[in-house]
C-alpha positions as CSV (number, residue, x, y, z in Angstrom):
1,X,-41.9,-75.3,98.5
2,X,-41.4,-72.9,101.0
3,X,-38.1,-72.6,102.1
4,X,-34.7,-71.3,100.4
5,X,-33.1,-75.1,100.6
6,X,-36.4,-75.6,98.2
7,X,-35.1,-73.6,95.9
8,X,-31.5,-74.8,96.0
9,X,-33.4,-78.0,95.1
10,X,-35.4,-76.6,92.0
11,X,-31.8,-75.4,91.2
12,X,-30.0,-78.8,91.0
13,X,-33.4,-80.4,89.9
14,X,-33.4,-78.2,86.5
15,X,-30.3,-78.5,86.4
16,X,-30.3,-82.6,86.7
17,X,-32.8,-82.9,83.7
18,X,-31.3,-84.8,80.7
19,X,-34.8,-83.3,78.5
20,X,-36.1,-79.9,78.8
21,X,-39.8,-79.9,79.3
22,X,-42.1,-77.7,81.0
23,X,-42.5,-78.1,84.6
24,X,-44.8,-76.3,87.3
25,X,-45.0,-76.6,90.7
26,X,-46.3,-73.7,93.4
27,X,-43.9,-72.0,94.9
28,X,-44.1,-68.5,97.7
29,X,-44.1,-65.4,95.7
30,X,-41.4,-63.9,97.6
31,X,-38.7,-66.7,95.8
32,X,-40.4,-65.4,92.6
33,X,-36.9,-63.6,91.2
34,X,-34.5,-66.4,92.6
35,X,-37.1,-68.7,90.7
36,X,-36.3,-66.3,87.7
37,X,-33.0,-66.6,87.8
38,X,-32.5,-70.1,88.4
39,X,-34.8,-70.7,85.2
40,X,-32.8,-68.9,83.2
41,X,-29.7,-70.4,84.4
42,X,-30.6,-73.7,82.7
43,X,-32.5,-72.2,80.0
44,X,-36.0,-72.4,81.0
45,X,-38.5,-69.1,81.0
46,X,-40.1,-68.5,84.3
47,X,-44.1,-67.8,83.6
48,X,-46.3,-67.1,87.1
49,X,-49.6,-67.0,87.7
50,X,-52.0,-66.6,90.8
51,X,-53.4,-69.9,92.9
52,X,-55.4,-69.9,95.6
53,X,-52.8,-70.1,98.7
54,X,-52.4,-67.5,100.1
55,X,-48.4,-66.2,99.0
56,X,-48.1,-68.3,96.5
57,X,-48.0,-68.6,92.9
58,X,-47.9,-71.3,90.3
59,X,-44.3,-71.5,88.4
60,X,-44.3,-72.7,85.2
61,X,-40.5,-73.0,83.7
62,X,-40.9,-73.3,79.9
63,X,-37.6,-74.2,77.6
64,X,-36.6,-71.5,75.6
């Protein structure tokens, strides 16, 4: 994911999902607050942590 239409699709993607379960996927750290908010939008808690690329970070959107 690098782009801002990538996270318009992680928006409708959560937002498609009959079941909430976790999902992860790397995204640039810079979309790390849109991330944020588009998890909580359809419930999910946004949890980061560092990966190996270079400006990026692994997502991780837990239900709450």
């Amino acid at each position: 994911m690098g782009t801002r239409d990538d996270m318009g699709l992680l928006d409708r993607q959560l937002a498609a999902r009959l079941r909430r379960e976790r999902v992860g996927l790397t995204i640039p750290d810079r979309h790390r607050a849109e991330a944020a908010a588009i998890a909580r939008r359809h419930g999910y808690e946004l949890h980061v942590a560092d990966v190996a690329e270079p400006g990026c970070v692994w997502a991780e959107f837990r239900p709450t």
